[in-house]
N, C-alpha and C positions, 0 to 999 in steps of 0.2 A: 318398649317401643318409643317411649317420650326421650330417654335418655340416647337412643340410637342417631333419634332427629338432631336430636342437641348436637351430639356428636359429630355428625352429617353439617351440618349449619355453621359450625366452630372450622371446621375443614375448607369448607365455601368459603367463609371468609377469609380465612387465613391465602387459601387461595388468590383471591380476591385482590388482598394486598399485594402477591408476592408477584404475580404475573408483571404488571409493569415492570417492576425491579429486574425481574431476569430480562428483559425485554429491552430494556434499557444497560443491561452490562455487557449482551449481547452486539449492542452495538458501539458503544464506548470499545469492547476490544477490537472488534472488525475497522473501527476506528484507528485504533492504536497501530495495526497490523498494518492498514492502508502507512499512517508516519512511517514505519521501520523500515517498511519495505521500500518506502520512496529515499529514504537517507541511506538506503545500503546502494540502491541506483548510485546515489551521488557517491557516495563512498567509492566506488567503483570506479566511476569515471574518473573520479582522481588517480585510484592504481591504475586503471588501465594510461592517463596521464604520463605517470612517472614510469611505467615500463619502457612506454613505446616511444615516449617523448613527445614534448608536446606542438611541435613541427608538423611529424608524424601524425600523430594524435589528432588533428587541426586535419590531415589528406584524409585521412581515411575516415570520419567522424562525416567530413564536406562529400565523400564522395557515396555515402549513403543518404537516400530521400526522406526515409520515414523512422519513427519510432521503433521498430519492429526489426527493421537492418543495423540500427543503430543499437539494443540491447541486445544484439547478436556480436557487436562488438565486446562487449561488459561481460556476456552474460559469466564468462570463463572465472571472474574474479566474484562473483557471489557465491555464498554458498547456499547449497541446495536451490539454484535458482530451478524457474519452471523454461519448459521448450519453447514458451510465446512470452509475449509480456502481457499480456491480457488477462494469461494465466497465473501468472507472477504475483497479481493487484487482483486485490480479493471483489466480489463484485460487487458493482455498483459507485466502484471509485476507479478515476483513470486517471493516467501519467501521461502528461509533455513532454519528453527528453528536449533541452537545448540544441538549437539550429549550432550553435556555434561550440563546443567544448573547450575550445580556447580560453574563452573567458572566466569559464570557472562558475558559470550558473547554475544554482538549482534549475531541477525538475519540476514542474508545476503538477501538484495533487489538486486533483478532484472532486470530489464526494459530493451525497445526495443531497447534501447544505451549501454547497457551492464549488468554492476554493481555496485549501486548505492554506495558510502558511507556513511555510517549514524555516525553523531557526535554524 
């Protein structure tokens, strides 16, 4: 019985320890996933850029209002993107698409620490 507890007690702690760590890698990746998926946006908008030109690019980009019409422009140049972009951007983190694609600016990330910087 003594050695069961032992046993029991060594598990608890071990426990004990391990929880923040997964909890914490847990969100470093969801983290990670929030960066990729926002540099594939950008990635994007540069092809979608060079396909249509960037004229072109600049009308159609101006003549959509929101985020939403606007990764519906991209969406064709991600791979496995999702149907929305809310769905795209894992939760808890959200995306800015640039007013202007012309200029060639990042998307502004999100997350539940603020605002992310993308290099």
């Amino acid at each position: 019985m003594v050695e069961m507890i032992a046993c029991v007690s060594v598990i608890g702690i071990i426990a004990f320890l391990a929880i923040p760590s997964i909890t914490r890698m847990r969100s470093d990746s969801e983290r990670n996933l929030a960066i990729s998926r926002a540099e594939s946006l950008n990635l994007a908008m540069t092809t979608y850029i060079q396909i249509v030109g960037r004229t072109q690019a600049a009308l159609n980009w101006a003549s959509r209002t929101n985020d939403q019409q606007r990764y519906e422009l991209i969406r064709d140049y991600i791979a496995y993107a999702e149907p929305t972009l809310t769905s795209y951007m894992p939760q808890d983190y959200g995306i800015r698409l640039p007013s202007n694609i012309a200029t060639m600016t990042k998307a502004t990330l999100t997350g539940p620490s603020g605002t992310i910087i993308l290099y």
